[in-house]
Each structure stands twice: as structure tokens, then as C-alpha cells.
C-alpha positions in Angstrom: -25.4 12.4 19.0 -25.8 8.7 20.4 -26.4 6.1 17.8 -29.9 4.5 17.9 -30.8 2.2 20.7 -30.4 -1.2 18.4 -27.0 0.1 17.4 -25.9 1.1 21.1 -27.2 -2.4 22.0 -24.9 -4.3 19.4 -21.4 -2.2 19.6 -21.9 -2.8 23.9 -22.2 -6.4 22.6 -19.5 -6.5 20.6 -17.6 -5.0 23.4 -18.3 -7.7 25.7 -17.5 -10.5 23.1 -14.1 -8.7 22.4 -13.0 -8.7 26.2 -13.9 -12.2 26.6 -12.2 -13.7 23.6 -9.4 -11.3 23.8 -7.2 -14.4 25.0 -7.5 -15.5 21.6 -6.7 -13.2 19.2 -3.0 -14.1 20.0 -3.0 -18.1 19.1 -5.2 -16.9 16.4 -2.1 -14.4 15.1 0.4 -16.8 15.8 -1.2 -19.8 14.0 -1.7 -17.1 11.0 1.6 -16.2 10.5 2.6 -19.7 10.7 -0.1 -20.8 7.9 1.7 -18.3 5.6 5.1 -19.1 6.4 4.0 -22.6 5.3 1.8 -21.8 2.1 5.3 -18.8 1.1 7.3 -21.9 1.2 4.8 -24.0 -0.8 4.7 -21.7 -3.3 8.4 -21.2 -3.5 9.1 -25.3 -3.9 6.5 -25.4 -7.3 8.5 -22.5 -8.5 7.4 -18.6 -7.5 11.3 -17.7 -6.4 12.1 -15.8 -7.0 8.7 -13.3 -7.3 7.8 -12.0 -10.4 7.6 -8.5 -10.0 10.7 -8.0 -8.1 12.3 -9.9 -11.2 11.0 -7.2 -13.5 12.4 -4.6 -11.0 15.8 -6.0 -11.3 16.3 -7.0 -15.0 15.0 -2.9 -15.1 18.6 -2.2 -13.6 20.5 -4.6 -15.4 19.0 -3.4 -18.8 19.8 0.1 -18.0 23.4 -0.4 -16.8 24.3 -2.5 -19.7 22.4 -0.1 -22.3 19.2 -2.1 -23.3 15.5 -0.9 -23.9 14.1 -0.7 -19.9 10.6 -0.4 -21.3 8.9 -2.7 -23.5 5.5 -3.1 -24.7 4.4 -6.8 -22.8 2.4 -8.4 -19.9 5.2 -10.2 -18.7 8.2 -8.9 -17.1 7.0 -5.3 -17.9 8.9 -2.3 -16.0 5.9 0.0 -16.0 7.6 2.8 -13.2 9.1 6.2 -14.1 12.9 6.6 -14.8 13.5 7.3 -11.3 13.4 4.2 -10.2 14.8 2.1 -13.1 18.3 4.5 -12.4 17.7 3.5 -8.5 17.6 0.0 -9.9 20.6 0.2 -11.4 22.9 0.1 -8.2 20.6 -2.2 -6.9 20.7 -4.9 -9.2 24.2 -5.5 -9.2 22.7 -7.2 -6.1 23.0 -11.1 -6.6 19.1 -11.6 -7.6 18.2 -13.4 -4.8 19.5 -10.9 -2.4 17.5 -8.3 -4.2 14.0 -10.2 -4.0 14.6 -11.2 -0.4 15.9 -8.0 0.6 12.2 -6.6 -0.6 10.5 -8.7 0.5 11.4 -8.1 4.4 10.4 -4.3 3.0 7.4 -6.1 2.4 6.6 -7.1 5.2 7.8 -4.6 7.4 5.8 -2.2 5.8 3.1 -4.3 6.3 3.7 -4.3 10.0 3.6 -0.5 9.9 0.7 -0.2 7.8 -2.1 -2.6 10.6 -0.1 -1.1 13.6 1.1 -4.5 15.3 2.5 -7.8 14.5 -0.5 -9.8 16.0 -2.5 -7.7 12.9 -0.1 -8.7 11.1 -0.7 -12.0 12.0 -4.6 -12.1 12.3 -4.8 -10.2 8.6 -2.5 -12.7 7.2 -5.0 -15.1 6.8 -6.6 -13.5 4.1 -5.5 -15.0 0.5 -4.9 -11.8 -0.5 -1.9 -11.5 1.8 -0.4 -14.3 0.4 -1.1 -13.4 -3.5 0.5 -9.4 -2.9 4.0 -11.2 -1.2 4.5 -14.3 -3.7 3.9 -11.8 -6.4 7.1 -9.8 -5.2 4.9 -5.8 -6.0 5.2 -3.0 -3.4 2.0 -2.3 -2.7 2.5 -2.6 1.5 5.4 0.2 0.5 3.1 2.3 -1.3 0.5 1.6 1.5 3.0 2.7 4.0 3.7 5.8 1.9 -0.1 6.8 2.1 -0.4 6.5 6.2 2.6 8.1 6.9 1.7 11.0 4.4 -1.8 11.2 5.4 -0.7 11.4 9.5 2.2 13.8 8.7 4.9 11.3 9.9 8.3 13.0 9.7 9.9 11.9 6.7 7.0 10.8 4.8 7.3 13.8 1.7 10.9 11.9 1.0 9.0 8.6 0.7 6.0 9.9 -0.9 7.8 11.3 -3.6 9.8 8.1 -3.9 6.7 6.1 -4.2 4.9 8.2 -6.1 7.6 7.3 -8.9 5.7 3.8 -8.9 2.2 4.5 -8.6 1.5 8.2 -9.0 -1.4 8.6 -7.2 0.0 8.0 -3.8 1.1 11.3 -4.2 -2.7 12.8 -4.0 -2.0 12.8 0.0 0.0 15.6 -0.4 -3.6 17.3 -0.4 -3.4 17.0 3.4 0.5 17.5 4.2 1.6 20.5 6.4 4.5 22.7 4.9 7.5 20.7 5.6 6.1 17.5 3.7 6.1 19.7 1.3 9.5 20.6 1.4 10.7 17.1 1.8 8.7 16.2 -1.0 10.3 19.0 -3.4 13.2 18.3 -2.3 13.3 14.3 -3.0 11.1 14.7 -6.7 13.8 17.4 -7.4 16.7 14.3 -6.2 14.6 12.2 -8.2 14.2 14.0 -11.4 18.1 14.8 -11.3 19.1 11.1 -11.5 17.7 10.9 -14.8 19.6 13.8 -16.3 22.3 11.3 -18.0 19.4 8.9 -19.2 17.2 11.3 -20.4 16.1 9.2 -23.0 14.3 7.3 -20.8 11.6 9.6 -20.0 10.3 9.8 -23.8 10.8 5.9 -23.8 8.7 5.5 -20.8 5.9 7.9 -22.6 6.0 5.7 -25.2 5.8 2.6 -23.4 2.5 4.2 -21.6 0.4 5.4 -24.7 1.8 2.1 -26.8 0.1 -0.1 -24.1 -3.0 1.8 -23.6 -3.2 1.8 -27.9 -2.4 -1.6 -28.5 -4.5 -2.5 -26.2 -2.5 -4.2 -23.6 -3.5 -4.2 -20.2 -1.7 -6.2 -17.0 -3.2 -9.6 -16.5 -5.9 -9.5 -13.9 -6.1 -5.4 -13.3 -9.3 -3.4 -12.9 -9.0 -0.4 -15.7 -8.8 3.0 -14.6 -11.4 4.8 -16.3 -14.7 3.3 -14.0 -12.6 4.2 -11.1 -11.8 7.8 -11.7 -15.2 9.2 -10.8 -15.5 7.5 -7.1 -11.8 8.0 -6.5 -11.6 11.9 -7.2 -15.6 11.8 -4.9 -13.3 10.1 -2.1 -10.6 13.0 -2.8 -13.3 15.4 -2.7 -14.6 14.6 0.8 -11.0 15.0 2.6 -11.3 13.5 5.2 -8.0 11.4 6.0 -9.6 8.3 5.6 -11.3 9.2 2.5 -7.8 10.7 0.6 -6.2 7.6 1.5 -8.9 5.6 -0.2 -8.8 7.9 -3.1 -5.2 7.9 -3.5 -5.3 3.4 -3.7 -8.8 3.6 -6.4 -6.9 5.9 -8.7 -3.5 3.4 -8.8 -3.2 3.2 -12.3 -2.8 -1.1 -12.9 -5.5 -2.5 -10.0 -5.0 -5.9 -9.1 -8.3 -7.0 -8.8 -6.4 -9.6 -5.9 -3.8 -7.8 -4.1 -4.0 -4.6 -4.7 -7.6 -4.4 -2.8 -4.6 -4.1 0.2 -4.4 -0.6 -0.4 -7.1 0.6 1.4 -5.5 -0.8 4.4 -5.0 2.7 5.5 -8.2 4.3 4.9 -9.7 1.3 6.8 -7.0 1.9 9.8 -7.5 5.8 9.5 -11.5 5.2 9.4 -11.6 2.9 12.4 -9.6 5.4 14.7 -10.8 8.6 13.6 -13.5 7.8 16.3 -12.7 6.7 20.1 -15.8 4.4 21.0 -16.5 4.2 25.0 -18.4 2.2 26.6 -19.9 2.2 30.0 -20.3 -1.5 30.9 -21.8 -0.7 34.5 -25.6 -1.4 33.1 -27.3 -4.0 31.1 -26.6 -4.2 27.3 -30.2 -2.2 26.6 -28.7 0.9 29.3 -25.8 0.5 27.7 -24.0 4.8 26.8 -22.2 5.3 24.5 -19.6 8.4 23.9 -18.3 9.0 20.9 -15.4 11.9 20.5 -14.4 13.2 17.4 -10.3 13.7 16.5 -8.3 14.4 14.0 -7.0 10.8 12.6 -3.6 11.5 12.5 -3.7 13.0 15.7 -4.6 9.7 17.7 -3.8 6.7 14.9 
């Protein structure tokens, strides 16, 4: 069914203005990604090298390796993940620190890249303070958004990396609601990997329980987070819908410690998934008020 006539009259609009100024989406990318090479750097001379979080990721593995509590009760420098990853930590942190927090941050941003479908998006969406907040802040949320689009389009691979992520933030896993039979597989077969490493450090899984319910008892919630509980009932309505664009948006309003800043980049996919699940044509042959419009319905991951 064709939108209404005001509608039909605007998106043909839109259209026009998009071919016209086409030419300068491009400077405009360009002159973004420059803007946050310049405000990184700024940020790195008064002090945020290296990033906070990626800090508390690598103390995680030093702690383990050289027998110290991983999980402690604090707002700063807190190791919230499951014992999955503080044993993957513990390889990597006898990476020289810097190496470490550099080496995740090109993650970072490659994921990133992945997650908007072109550098000039990359560029263009770069812009937004928010960009600049997640990377300085040294968290993985462009990984976990990754995770969520490559699960939700059935990328090969993407159980492996699912289950990897969802070792962070549990509720990236809720995608799984849409995989096909061999994410599944890979997905049972990485948690099982997962799960194994932790066999000589089992003690770290009551530890990490602990850590949990002590936080949520005492009180103590990460500076600047959105608390779970409102969130629940519109995330598991999103989950509910499933459609892929809706699962994915599910899967980011049930992360467990919402950053009221950057973790809003989480949707990223739902909005990517939401915007393609639709092919808009125009015909441009007639005036704006003649303007037809087609609209065909696909699968998202089918076309994204």
C-alpha cells in the first residue's frame, strides 16, 4: 500500500535533495573523521591513555595470572565480565599495556566500520559526541554491536563471536532467537570452548556471582548507567515482535550496565537492519505531487 500523498510528496523530496548534495556527504565524512582524530588526541594529551575500560580489562589478566581477587566490589576499575574472558585476558595482558589498549581500540573501530556499512558512515556518524565518549572510554560496545548484526543476518561465523560476546554483555546472545542451525552449532561449540577455559579457575565463577549480587545489594551501580529493571518490559516487547530489527534493539535495551552516553550506539544495528528491511523507489519522471512510490518488502538479512 502507497503511503499517503503528503508522505509520497516528502520521501520524493528527500530523494531529490539527496542526489543533489550527494557531492557532499564525502568532504562532510572526511572532515568528520578528522574532527575526531583531533578531539582522540586532545583527550589523550589531558590524560585518557590509556582508556579506562580497556585498563580494567587488562589488570583482569594480570590479577588472574599472578593469583589476585579479579572481581571486586567498586565503580572504578571494575571487571564486571564472566570468567571467560578474564582467562582470555590472561594471555593477553602480558601484552605491554599500551599495545593492549591500542590493539582494541583498531577493534574498535573496525567494528565500527562493519557495524554502518562504509567508512564515509563512519565518517559522517563520527560527529556525534557519542562516538567520541564510547572510543576514549576504551568499552566494546562497537564489538558487541558487530556481534548483534552479524548474528541477526546469519553471517558465517557469527555463533563463535556471539558466544564470545555474549561473555561481556549477555544479552547479545538473545539474537540467537533468529539464527539458522549452524549458528547454533558454532555457538555451542565456542560457549562449550568458553566454559572449558575456566575449568582450572573455577573459583572464579562463584567469585563473579558474588561480585554480581554484592553490587546490586550494596547498592553500587556503574557511574552514569541506566538500571535494568525500567528497561526489561520494552526490551523483551522488542524481542517479542521478531522482526530483525526489533531483536537487535532488544538484545542493546536489555545490556545489563547502560551508558546513558555511549552505549545508546547499540542500536546501531537495529537502526541499519530497520532502514534496509525496505527498498524505497522512486519514479522521478513526474512532479513531486505525481511522484510513485514502490515499496518491496525483504528479509533484512537478505539485502543489508
Amino acid at each position: 500500500m502507497p503511503p499517503p500523498m503528503p508522505v509520497a510528496v516528502w520521501l520524493a523530496s528527500a530523494e531529490r535533495l539527496r542526489r543533489r548534495f550527494r557531492w557532499v556527504l564525502t568532504p562532510l565524512a572526511i572532515a568528520g573523521a578528522l574532527f575526531w582524530i583531533g578531539m582522540f588526541l586532545a583527550h589523550v594529551r589531558v590524560g585518557a591513555w590509556p582508556m579506562h575500560d580497556s585498563v580494567a580489562y587488562w589488570i583482569a589478566g594480570v590479577d588472574l595470572r599472578a593469583g589476585e581477587p579479579v572481581y571486586e566490589i567498586t565503580p572504578y576499575l571494575a571487571f564486571l565480565y564472566a570468567p571467560p574472558m578474564a582467562v582470555l585476558m590472561a594471555p593477553l595482558s602480558l601484552l605491554p599495556l599500551d599495545w593492549f589498549v591500542g590493539g582494541l581500540l583498531v577493534l574498535q573501530v573496525l567494528a565500527f566500520r562493519y557495524v554502518v556499512g562504509s567508512w564515509r558512515n563512519v565518517g559522517l556518524i563520527a560527529w556525534l559526541p557519542i562516538v567520541m565518549e564510547e572510543l576514549v572510554s576504551g568499552n566494546i560496545d562497537f564489538l558487541i554491536a558487530a556481534a548483534i548484526l552479524a548474528s541477526i543476518r546469519n553471517v558465517r561465523g557469527a555463533g563463535y563471536f556471539t558466544a564470545l560476546m555474549g561473555a561481556t554483555k549477555l544479552s547479545s546472545t538473545v539474537t540467537m532467537l533468529t539464527a539458522d542451525r549452524r549458528q547454533w552449532h558454532e555457538a555451542i561449540v565456542a560457549g562449550s570452548v568458553l566454559v572449558a577455559l575456566t575449568l582450572p579457575v573455577l573459583h572464579l565463577w562463584p567469585e563473579w556471582f558474588a561480585m554480581l549480587t554484592g553490587t546490586q545489594s550494596a547498592g553500587v551501580q556503574p557511574i552514569g548507567t541506566i538500571p535494568l529493571l525500567p528497561r526489561i518490559p520494552l526490551g523483551v516487547l522488542l524481542i517479542v515482535y521478531r522482526r530483525p530489527w526489533s531483536v537487535a534493539a532488544g538484545a542493546a535495551m536489555l545490556v545489563p550496565a547502560f551508558y546513558a552516553m555511549h552505549s545508546i550506539l547499540l542500536f546501531l544495528p537495529a537502526i541499519r537492519l530497520a532502514s534496509t528491511s525496505r527498498v524505497l523507489r522512486f519514479s522521478m519522471d513526474r512532479p513531486p505531487v505525481g511522484a510513485r512510490l514502490a515499496v518491496t518488502t525483504e528479509r533484512a538479512h537478505s539485502i543489508v
